[in-house]
Backbone as JSON, one array per atom type, in Angstrom:
{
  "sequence": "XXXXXXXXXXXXXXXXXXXXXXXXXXXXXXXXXXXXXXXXXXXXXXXXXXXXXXXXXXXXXXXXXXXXXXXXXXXXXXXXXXXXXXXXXXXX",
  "N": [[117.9, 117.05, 85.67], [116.01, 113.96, 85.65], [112.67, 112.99, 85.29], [111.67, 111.17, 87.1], [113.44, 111.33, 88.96], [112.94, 113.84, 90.0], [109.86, 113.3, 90.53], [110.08, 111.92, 92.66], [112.05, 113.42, 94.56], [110.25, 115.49, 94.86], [108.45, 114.21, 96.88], [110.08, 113.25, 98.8], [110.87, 115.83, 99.86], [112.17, 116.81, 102.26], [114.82, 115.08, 102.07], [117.9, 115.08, 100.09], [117.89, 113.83, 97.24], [118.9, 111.44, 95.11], [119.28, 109.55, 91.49], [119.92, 106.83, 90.39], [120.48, 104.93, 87.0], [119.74, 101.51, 86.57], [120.55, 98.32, 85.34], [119.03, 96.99, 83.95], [116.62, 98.65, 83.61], [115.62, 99.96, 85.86], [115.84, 101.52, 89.0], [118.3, 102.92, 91.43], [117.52, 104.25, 94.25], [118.46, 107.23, 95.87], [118.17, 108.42, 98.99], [119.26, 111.49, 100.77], [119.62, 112.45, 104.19], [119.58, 115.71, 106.28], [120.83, 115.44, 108.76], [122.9, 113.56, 107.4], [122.49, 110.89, 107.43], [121.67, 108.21, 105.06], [119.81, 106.36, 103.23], [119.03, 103.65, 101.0], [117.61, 102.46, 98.08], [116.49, 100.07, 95.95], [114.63, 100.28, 93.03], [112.57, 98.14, 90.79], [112.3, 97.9, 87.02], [109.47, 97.49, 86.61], [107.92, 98.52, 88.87], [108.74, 100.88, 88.49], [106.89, 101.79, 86.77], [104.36, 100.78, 86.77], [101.43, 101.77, 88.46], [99.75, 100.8, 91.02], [102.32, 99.27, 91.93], [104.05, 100.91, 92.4], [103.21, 102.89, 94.26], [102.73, 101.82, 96.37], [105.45, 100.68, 97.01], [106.24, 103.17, 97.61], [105.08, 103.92, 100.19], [106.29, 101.76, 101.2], [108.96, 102.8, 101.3], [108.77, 105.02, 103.02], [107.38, 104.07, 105.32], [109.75, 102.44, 106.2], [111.64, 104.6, 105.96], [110.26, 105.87, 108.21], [110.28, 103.91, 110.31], [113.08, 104.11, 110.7], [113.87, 106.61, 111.99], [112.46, 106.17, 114.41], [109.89, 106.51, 114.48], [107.69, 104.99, 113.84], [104.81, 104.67, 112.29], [100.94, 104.57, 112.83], [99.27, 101.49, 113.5], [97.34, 101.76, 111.91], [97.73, 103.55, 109.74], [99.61, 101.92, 108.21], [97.67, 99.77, 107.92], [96.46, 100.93, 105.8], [97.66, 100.41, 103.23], [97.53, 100.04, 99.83], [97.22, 96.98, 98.35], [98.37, 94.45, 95.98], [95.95, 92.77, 93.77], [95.28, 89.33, 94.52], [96.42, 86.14, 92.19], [93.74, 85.18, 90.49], [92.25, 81.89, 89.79], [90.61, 80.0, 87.44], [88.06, 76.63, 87.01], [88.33, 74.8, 83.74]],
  "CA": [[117.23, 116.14, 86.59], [115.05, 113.06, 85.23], [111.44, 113.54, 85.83], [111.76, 110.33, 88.38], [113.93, 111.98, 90.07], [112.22, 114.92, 90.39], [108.91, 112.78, 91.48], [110.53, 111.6, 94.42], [112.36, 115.12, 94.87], [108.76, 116.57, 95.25], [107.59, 112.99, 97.64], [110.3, 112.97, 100.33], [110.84, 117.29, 99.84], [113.3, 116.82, 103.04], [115.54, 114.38, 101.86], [118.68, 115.6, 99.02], [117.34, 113.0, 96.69], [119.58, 111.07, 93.72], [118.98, 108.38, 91.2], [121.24, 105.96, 89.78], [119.73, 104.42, 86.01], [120.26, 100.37, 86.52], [120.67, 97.91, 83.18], [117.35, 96.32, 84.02], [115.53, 99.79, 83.74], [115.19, 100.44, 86.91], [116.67, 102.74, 89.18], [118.83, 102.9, 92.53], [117.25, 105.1, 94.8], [119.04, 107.38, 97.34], [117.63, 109.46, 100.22], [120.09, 111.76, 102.1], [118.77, 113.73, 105.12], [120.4, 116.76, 106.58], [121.51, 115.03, 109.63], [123.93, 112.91, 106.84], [122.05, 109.1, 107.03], [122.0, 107.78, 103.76], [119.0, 105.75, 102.44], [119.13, 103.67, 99.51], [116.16, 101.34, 98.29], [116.56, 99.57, 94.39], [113.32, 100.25, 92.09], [112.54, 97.7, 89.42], [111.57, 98.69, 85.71], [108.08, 97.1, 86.76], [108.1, 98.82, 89.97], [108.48, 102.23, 88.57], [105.86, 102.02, 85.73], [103.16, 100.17, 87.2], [100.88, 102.56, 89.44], [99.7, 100.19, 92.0], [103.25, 99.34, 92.47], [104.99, 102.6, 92.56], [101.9, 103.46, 95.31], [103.33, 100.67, 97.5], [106.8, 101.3, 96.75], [106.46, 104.59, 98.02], [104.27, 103.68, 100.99], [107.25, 100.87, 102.08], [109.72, 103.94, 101.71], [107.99, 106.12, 104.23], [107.41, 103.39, 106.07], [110.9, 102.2, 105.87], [111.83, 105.53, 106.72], [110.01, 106.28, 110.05], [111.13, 103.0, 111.1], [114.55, 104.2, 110.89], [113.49, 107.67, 112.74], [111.74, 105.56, 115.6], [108.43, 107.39, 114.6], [106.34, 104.24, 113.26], [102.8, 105.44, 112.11], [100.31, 103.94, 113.76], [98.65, 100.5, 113.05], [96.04, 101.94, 110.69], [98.57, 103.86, 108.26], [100.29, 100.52, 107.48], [97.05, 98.96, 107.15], [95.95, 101.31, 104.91], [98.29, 100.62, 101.95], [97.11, 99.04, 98.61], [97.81, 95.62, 97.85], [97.67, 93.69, 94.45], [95.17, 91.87, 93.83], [95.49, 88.25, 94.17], [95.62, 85.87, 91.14], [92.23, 84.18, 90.24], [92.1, 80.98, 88.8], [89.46, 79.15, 87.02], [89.09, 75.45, 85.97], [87.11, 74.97, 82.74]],
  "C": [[116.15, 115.39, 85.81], [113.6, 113.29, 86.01], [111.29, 112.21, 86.69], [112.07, 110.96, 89.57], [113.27, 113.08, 90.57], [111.04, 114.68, 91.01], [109.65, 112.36, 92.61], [111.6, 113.0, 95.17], [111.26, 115.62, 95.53], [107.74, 115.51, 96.77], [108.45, 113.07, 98.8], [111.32, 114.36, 100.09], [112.36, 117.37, 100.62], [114.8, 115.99, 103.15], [116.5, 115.44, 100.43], [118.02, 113.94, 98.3], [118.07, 112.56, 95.06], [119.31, 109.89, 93.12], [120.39, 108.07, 90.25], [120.45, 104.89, 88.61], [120.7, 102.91, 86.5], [120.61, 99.92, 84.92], [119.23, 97.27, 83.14], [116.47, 97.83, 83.7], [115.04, 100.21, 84.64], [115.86, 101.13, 87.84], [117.33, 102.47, 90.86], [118.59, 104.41, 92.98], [117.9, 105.56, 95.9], [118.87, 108.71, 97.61], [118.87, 109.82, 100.91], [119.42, 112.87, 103.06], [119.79, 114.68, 105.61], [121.4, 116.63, 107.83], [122.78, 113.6, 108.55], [123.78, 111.42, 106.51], [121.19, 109.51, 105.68], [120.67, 106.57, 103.46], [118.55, 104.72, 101.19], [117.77, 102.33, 99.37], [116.5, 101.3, 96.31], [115.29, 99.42, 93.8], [113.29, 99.56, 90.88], [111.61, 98.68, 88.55], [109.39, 98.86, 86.03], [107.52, 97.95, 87.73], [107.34, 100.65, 89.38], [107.34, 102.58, 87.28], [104.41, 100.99, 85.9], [102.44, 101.11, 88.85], [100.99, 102.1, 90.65], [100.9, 99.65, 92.57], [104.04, 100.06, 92.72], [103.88, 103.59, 94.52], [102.59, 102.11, 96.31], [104.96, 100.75, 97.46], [106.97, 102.64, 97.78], [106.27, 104.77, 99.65], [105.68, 103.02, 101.85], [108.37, 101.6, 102.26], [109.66, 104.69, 103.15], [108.01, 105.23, 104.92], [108.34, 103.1, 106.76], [111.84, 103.46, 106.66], [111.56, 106.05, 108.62], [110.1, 105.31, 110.9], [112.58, 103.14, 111.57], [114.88, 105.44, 111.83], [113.0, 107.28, 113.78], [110.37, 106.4, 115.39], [107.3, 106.4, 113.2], [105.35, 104.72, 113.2], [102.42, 104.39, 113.1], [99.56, 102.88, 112.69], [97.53, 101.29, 111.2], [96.76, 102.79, 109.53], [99.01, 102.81, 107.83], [98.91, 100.03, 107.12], [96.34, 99.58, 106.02], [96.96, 101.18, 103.28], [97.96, 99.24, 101.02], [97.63, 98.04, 98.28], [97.58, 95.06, 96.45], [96.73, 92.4, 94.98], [96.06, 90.05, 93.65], [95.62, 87.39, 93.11], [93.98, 84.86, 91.02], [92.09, 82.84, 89.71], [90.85, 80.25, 88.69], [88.97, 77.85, 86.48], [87.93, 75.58, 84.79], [85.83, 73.38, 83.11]]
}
């Protein structure tokens, strides 16, 4: 087992949990639950090696998830998830 896999093994515990290596470096993710629905969500290279995006990634999973369970969080879990910063620009 790839230590990816195994982070998201240990993140959604209740799910059977498999990855699929892309050619981009990034990975095809798939959630199965015990009732047999099937999950799948595509992780870029960038995705999975950039914190702040792996932390939102994860977030739109779950999310993603209890949308599909009918058990939406409530307003203030969605608004609590990290965004990137905007870019800045400056003129000289």
């Amino acid at each position: 087992m790839s230590l990816i896999q195994e982070k998201f093994s240990s993140l959604f515990s209740n799910f059977e949990v498999t990855t699929q290596a892309r050619p981009d470096g990034g990975i095809l993710l798939t959630l199965r639950s015990t009732e047999g629905r099937v999950f799948k969500r595509s992780l870029s290279y960038q995705q999975l090696h950039a914190g702040d995006q792996l932390t939102w990634a994860i977030s739109a999973i779950r999310r993603d998830l209890a949308e599909q369970a009918s058990e939406l969080p409530q307003i203030s879990m969605l608004q609590s998830q990290q965004r990137f910063a905007l870019p800045t620009y400056h003129t000289a």
